[in-house]
N, C-alpha and C positions, 0 to 999 in steps of 0.2 A: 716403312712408314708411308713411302708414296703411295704403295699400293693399298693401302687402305684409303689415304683421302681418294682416293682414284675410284675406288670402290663407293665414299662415302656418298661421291659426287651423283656420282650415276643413280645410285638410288632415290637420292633427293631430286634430281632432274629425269626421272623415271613417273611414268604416268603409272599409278601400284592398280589402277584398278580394270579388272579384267572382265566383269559383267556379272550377272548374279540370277539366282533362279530361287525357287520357291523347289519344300522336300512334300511330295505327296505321301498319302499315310503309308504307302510300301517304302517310303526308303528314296525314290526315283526321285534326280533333278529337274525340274523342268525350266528352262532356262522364261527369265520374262523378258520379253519383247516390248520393243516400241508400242506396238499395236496394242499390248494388252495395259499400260501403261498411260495411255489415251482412251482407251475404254473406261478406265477408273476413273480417270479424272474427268469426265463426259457423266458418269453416274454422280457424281461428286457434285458437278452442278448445277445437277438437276435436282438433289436436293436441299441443295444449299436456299438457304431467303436468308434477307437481309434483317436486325435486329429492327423490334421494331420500337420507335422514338420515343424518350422519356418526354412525359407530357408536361 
C-alpha cells in the first residue's frame, strides 16, 4: 500500500512532459524548437489585424 501512494506521489509531483516534435512524410521526428516556435508566432503576427469596429 505504501508503495503505491509512494509511486502515486511521484508521478503527480513529476513534470510528465518531455518535449515534442513534428513526423515528417517518412516517418522521421523532428523534434520543435524554441526557435521554430517564435518563428510562428513572428508569422502569426504579422498576419494578425485587429477587428474592425461596429459602426
Amino acid at each position: 500500500m505504501q508503495a503505491t501512494e509512494n509511486l502515486m506521489t511521484a508521478v503527480l509531483n513529476s513534470n510528465p512532459f518531455q518535449g515534442a516534435a513534428l513526423l515528417d512524410e517518412h516517418g522521421r521526428e523532428i523534434p520543435i524548437t524554441e526557435e521554430m516556435i517564435v518563428h510562428a508566432c513572428d508569422e502569426l503576427m504579422k498576419q494578425w489585424h485587429f477587428p474592425r469596429q461596429a459602426a
